[in-house]
C-alpha positions in Angstrom: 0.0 0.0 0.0 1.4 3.5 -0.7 2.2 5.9 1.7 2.1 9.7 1.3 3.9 12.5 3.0 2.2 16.1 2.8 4.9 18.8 3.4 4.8 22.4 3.7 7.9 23.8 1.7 8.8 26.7 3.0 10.3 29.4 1.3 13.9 28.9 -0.1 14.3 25.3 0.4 14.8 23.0 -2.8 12.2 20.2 -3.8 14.9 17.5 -3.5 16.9 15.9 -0.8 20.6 16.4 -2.2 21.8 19.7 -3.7 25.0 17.7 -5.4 25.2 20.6 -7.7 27.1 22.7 -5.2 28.3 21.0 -2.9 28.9 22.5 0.7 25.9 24.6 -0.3 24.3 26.2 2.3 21.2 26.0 0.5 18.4 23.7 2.4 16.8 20.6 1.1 14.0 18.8 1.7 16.7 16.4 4.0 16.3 19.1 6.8 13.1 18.3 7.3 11.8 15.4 6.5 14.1 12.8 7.9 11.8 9.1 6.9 14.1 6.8 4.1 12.1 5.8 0.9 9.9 9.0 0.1 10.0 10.9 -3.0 8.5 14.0 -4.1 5.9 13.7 -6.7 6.3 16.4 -8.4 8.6 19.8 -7.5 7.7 23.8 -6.5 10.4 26.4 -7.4 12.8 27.3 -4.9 11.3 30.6 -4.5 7.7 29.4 -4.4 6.6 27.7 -1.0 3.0 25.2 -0.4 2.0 21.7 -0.3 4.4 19.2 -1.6 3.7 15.9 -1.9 5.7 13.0 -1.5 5.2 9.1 -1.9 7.3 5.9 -1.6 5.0 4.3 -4.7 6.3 5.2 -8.3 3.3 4.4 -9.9 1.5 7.1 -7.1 4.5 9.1 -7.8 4.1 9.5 -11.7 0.3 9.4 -11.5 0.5 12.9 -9.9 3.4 14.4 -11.4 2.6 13.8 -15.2 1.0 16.3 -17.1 -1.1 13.5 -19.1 -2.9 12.4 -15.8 -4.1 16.1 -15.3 -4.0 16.4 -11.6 -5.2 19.4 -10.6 -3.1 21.7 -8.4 -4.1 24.8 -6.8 -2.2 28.0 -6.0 -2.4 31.4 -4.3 -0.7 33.9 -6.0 0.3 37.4 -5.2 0.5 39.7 -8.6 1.7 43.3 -8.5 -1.1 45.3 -10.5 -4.8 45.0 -10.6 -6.2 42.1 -12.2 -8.5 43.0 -15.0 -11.6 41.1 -16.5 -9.3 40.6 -19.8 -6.2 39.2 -17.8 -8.2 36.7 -16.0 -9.7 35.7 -19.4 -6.7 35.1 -20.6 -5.6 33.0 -17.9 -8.8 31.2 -18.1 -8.7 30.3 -21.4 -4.8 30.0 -21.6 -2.0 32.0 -23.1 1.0 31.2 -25.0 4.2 31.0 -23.8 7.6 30.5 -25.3 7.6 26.7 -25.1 3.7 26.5 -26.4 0.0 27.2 -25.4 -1.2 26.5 -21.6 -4.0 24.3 -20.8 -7.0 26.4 -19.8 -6.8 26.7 -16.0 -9.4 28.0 -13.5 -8.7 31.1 -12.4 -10.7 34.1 -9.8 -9.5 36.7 -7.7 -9.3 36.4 -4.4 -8.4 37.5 -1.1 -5.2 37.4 1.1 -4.8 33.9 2.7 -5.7 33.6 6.7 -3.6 32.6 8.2 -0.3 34.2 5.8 2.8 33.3 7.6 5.8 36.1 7.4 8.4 34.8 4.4 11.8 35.8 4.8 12.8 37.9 2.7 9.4 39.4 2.7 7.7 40.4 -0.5 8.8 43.8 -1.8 5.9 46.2 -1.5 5.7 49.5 -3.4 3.1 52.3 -2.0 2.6 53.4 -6.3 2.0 49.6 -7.9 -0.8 47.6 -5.7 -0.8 44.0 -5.2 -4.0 41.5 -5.3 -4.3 37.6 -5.2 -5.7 35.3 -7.9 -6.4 31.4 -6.7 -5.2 29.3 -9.7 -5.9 25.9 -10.8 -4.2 24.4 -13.8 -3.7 20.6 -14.8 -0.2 21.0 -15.9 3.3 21.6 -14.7 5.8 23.1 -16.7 8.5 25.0 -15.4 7.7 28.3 -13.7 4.0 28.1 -14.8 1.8 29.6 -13.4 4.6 32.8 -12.7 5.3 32.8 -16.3 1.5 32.7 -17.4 0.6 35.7 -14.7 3.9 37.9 -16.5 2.3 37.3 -19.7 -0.9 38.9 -19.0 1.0 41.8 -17.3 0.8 40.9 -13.7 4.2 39.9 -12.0 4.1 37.4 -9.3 5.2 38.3 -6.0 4.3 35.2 -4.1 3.3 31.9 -5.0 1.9 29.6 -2.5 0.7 26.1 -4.0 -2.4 25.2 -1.3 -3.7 21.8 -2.8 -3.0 19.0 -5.2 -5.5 16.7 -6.5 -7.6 16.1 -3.3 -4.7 16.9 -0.4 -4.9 20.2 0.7 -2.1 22.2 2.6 -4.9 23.3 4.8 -3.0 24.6 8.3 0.2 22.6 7.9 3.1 25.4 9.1 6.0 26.0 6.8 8.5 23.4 7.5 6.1 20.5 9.1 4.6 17.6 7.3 2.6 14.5 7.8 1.1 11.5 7.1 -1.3 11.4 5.2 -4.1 8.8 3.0 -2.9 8.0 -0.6 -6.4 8.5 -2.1 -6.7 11.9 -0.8 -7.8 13.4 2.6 
């Protein structure tokens, strides 16, 4: 029977265990805080981005929610500099094209700062002139820098991107740096 692992990655912190790249790095892995042999992550989150992560010891669980042609949905909160307009959430509804080819359509509404938001470090840059908003995002994809590349492209820069659920799991409460158990059909 699979087992899952929901994590919260904070800020910073790589999706992998080893950062062989550069070694001596003083940049933290997913070894500093999840310390149980045998579990992978199924899928990644940027370095800068932070959320739910999810991580299996079944390959077959594994690949089922990392590839694109299973269409898992995954959900993200996402700080933009500007105001989102009716035509740049069309866009991001319908999807946009970026350099490596058209988006899936993705599910996307404005929204409200998320209760609780813990402080990040280094905190978002904040300009009194430019204001900020939050759009909740739902594609079925997974290319690299997504959903920050698709919100550039319609003119709205992301600030922060925070991914809060992935198929059925849901980051719910989970504090930045804890994880847990958790059912492999979902919640």
């Amino acid at each position: 029977m699979a087992r899952v692992i929901l994590f919260h990655k904070p800020f910073g912190v790589l999706s992998q265990f080893t950062d062989k790249g550069t070694e001596g790095s003083p940049r933290p892995t997913l070894s500093g805080f999840i310390d149980v042999p045998g579990f992978y992550p199924a899928g990644r989150l940027d370095r800068d981005s932070e959320g739910l992560m999810v991580l299996t010891d079944n390959g077959r669980l594994q690949a089922r929610i990392a590839s694109p042609k299973h269409k898992m949905p995954k959900t993200y909160l996402v700080q933009v500099e500007g105001a989102p307009d009716e035509d740049a959430v069309s866009q991001l509804a319908r999807g946009v094209t970026l350099k490596d080819g058209p988006t899936r359509a993705a599910q996307v509404t404005q929204t409200t700062e998320p209760d609780p938001l813990w402080p990040r470090d280094p905190p978002v840059r904040f300009r009194k002139t430019v204001p900020d908003h939050w759009l909740r995002i739902t594609i079925t994809e997974g290319r690299n820098r997504q959903v920050r590349r698709m919100t550039a492209h319609v003119g709205l820069p992301c600030l922060r991107l925070i991914r809060v659920q992935v198929g059925t799991w849901q980051l719910n409460r989970l504090a930045p740096g804890a994880w847990r158990y958790a059912d492999a059909d979902g919640p």
